[in-house]
Structure formats: structure tokens, C-alpha cells
Z-matrix of the N, CA and C atoms (Angstrom, degrees):
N
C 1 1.436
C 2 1.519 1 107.64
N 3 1.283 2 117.43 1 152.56
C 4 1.663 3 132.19 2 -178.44
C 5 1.005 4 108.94 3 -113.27
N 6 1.256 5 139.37 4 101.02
C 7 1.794 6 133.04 5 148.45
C 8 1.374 7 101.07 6 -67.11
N 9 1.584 8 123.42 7 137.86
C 10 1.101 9 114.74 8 169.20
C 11 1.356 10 88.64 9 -129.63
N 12 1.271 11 112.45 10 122.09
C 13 1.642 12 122.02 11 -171.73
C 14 1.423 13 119.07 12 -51.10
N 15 1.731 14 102.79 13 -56.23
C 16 1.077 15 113.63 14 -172.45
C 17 1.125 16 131.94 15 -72.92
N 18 1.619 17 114.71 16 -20.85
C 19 1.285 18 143.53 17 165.55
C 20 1.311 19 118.27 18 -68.87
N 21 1.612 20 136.38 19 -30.78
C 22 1.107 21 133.13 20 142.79
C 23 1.707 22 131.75 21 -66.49
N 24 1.345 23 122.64 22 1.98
C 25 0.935 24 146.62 23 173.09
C 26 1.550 25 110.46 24 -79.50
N 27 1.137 26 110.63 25 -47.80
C 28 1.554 27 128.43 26 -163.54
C 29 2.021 28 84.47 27 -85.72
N 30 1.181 29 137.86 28 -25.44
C 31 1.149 30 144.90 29 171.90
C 32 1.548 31 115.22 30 118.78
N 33 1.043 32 125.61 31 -4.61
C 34 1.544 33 144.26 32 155.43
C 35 1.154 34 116.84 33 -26.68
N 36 1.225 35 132.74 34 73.56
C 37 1.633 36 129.69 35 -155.62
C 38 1.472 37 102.36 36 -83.94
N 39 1.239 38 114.61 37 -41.76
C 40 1.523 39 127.17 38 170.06
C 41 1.408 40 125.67 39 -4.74
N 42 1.189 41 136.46 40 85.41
C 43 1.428 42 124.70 41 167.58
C 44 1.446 43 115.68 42 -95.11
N 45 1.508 44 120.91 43 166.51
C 46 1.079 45 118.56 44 -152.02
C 47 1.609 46 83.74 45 -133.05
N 48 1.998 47 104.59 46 134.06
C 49 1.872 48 104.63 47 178.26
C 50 1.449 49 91.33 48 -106.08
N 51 1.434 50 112.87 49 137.74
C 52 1.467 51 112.63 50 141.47
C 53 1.510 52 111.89 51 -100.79
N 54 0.953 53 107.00 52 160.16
C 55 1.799 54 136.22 53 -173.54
C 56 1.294 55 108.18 54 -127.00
N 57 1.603 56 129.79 55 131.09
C 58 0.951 57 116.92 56 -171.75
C 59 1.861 58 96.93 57 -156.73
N 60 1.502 59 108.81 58 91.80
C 61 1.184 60 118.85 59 -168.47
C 62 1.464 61 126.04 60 -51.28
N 63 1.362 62 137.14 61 116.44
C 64 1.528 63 150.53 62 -161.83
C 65 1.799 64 92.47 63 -61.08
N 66 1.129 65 84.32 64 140.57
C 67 1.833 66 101.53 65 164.80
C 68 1.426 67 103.66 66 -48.00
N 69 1.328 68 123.58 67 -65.30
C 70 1.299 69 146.85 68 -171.16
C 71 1.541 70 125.80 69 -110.23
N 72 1.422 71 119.17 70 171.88
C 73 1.299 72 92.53 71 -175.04
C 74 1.698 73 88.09 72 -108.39
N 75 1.441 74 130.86 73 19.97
C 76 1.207 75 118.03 74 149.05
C 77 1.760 76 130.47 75 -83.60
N 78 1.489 77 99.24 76 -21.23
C 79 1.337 78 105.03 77 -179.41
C 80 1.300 79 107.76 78 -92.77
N 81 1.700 80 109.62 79 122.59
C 82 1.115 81 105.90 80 166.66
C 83 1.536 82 106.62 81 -155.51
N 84 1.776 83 126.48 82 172.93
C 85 1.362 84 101.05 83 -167.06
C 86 1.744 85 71.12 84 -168.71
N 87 1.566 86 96.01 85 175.05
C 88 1.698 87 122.01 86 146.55
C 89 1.075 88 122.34 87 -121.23
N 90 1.256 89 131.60 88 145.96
C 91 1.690 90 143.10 89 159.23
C 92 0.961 91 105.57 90 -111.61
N 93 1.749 92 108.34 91 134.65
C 94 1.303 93 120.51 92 169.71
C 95 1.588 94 96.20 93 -130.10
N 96 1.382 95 121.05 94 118.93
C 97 1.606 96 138.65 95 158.83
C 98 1.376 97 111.43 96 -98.85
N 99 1.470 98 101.13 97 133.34
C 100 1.944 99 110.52 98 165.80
C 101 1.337 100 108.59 99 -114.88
N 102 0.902 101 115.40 100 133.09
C 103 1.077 102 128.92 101 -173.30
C 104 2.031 103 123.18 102 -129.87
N 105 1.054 104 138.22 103 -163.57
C 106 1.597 105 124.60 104 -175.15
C 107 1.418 106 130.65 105 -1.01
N 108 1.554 107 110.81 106 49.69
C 109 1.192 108 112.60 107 155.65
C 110 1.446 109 138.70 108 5.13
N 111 1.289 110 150.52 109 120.96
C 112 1.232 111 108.99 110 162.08
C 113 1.683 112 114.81 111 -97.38
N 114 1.372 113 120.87 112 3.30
C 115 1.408 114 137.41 113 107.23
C 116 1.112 115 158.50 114 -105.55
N 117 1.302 116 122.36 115 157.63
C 118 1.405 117 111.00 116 -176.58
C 119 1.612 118 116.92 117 -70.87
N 120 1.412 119 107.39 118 153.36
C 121 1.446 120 103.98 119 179.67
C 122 1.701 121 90.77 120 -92.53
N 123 1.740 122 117.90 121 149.73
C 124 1.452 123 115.28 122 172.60
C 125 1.645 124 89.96 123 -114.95
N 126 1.514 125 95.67 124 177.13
C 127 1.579 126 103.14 125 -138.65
C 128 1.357 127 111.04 126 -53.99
N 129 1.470 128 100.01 127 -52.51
C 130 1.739 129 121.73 128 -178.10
C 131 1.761 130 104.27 129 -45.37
N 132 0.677 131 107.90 130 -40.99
C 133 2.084 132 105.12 131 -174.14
C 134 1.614 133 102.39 132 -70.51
N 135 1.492 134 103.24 133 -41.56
C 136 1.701 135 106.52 134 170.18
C 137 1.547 136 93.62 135 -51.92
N 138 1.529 137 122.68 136 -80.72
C 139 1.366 138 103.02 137 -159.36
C 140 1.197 139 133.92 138 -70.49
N 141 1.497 140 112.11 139 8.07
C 142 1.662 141 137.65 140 -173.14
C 143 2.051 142 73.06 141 -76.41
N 144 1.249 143 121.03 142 -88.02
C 145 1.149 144 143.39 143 -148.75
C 146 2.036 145 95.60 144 -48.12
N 147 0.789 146 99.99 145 -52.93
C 148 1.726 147 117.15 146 -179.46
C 149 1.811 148 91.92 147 -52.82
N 150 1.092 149 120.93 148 -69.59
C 151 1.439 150 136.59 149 -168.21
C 152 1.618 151 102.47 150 -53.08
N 153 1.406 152 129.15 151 -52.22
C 154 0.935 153 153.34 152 163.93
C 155 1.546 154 111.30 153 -37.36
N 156 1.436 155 101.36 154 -64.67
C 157 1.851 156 99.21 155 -178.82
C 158 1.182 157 97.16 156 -57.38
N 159 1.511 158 115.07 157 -78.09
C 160 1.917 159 114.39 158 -164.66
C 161 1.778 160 114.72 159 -45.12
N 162 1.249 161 108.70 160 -5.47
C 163 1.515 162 105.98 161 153.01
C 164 1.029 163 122.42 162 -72.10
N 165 1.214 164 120.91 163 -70.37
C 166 1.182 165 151.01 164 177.17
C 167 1.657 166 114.92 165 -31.28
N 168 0.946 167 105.86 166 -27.80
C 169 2.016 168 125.46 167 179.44
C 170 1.518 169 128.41 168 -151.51
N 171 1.901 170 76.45 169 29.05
C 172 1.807 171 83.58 170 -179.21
C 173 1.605 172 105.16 171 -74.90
N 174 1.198 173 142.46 172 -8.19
C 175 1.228 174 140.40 173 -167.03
C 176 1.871 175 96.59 174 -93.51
N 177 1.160 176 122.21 175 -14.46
C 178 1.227 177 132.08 176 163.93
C 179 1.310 178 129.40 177 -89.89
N 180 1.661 179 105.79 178 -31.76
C 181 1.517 180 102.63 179 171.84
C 182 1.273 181 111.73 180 -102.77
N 183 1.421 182 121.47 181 42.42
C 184 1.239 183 111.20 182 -163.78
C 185 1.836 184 84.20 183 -146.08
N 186 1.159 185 125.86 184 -18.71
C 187 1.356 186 156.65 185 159.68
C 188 1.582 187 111.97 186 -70.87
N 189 1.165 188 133.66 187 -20.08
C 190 1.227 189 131.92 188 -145.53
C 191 1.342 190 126.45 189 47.83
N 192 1.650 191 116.91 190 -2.20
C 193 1.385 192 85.86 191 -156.67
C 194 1.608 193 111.71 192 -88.00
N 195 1.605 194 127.69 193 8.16
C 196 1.400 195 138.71 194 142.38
C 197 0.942 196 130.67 195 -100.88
N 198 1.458 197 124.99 196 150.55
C 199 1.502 198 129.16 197 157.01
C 200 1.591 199 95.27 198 -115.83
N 201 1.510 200 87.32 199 131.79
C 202 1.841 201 97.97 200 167.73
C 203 1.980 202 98.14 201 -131.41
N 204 1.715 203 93.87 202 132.19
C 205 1.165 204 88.12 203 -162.43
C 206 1.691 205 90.56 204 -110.66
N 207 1.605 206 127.28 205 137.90
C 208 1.204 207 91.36 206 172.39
C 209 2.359 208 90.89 207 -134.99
N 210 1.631 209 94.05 208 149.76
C 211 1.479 210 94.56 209 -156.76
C 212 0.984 211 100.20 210 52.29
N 213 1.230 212 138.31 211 51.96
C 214 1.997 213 121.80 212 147.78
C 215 1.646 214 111.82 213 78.64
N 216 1.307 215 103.11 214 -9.51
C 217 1.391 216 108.15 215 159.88
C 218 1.068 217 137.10 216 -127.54
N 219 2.143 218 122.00 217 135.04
C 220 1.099 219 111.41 218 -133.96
C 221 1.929 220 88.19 219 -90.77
N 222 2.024 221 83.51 220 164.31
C 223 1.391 222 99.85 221 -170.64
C 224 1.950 223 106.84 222 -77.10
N 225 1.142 224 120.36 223 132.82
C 226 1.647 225 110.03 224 -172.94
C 227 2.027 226 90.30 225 -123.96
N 228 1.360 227 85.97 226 156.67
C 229 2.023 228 88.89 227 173.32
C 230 1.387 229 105.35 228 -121.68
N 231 0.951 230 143.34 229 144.52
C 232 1.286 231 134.74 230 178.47
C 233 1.176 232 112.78 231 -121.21
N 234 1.433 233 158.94 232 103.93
C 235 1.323 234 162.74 233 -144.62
C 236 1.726 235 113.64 234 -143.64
N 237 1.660 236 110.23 235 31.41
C 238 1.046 237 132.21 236 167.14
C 239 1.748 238 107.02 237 -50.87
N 240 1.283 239 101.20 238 144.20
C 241 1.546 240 122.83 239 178.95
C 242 1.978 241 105.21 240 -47.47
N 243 1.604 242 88.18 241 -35.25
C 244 1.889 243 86.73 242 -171.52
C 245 1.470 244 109.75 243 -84.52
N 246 1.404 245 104.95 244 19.68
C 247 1.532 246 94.27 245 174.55
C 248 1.328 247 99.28 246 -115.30
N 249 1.409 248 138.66 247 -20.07
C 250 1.370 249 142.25 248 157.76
C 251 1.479 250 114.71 249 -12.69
N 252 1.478 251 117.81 250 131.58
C 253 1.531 252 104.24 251 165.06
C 254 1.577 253 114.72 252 -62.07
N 255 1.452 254 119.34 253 -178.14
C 256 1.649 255 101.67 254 172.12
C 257 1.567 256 88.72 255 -143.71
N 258 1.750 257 135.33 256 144.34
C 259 1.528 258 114.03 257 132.02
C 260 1.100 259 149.00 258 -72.80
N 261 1.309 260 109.17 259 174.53
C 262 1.208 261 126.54 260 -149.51
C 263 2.058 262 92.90 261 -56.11
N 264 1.295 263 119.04 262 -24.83
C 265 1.243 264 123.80 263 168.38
C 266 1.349 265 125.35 264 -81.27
N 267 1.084 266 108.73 265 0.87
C 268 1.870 267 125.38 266 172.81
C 269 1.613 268 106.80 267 89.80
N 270 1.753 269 107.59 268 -1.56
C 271 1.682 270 94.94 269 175.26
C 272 1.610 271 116.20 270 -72.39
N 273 1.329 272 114.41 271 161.98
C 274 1.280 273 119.85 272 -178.72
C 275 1.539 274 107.63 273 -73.96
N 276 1.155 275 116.62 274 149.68
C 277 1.734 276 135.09 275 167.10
C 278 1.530 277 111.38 276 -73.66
N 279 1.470 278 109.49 277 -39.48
C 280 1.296 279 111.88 278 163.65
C 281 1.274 280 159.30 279 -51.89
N 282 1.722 281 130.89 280 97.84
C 283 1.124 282 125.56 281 167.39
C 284 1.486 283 135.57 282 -128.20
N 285 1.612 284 92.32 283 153.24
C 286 1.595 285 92.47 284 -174.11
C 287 1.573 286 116.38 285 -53.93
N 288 1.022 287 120.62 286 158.10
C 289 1.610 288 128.69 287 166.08
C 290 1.964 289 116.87 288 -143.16
């Protein structure tokens, strides 16, 4: 699908689907590209946004049951023990829920 911003602006409600039939009927996926900004993203908001997804579906990519690829590289979460806060007594901050 195409949002064209500016084109709905002008009142053009119209969006346009492409379809684009899977090799298989196991392969299948979405792409989403942004493209003409009307700013640029600077780097940190990219990796705010990057950091953000693999949160966002770390219980999935950590599951297999997604791949989110972003620039061609896939998104990973890491929720290792050494990223835990700790106190000032060395217990963990961490709990299950």
C-alpha cells in the first residue's frame, strides 16, 4: 500500500494496494519503506526506533516466531541477566510477572 501524504492532502483519499504473490504458500512477509521525509530522521531516533521495534516483539523474536529485518539486518533483543538493574546490595531489580 502507498500513503502518499501529499496527495491526501490535496484530498485524494485513494490509496493504491500492491500484491505481490509468495513463492510458496509458506513464504510470506510485509514491507514497509519510508521514504520523502519531510524530515530527516538523525541517527539516534533511527536507533531509538530500531531499539523500540525489537522491544516491542522481543517476545517474538526471541520465540522465533518473527523475523523483523530492519536495513537488511535482523532485529535481535537481548534481555540477558547483565543488563538487569542491580542494588546497591547486589540483589537483582528483576522480576518475573
Amino acid at each position: 500500500m502507498e500513503i502518499d501524504v501529499d496527495k491526501i492532502a490535496r484530498g485524494d483519499a485513494e490509496l493504491s494496494v500492491d500484491r505481490v504473490l509468495a513463492d510458496n504458500s509458506e513464504s510470506h512477509f510485509t514491507k514497509i519503506s519510508i521514504w520523502n521525509l519531510n524530515r530527516a530522521l538523525n541517527t539516534r531516533t533511527l536507533g531509538k526506533v530500531r531499539q523500540f521495534l525489537a522491544s516491542m516483539y522481543r517476545f517474538d523474536i526471541r520465540d522465533a516466531f518473527v523475523r523483523i529485518l530492519w536495513q537488511s539486518a535482523d532485529l535481535i533483543w537481548d534481555d540477558g541477566k547483565e543488563k538487569w538493574l542491580t542494588a546497591p546490595d547486589g540483589t537483582s531489580y528483576h522480576k518475573e510477572f
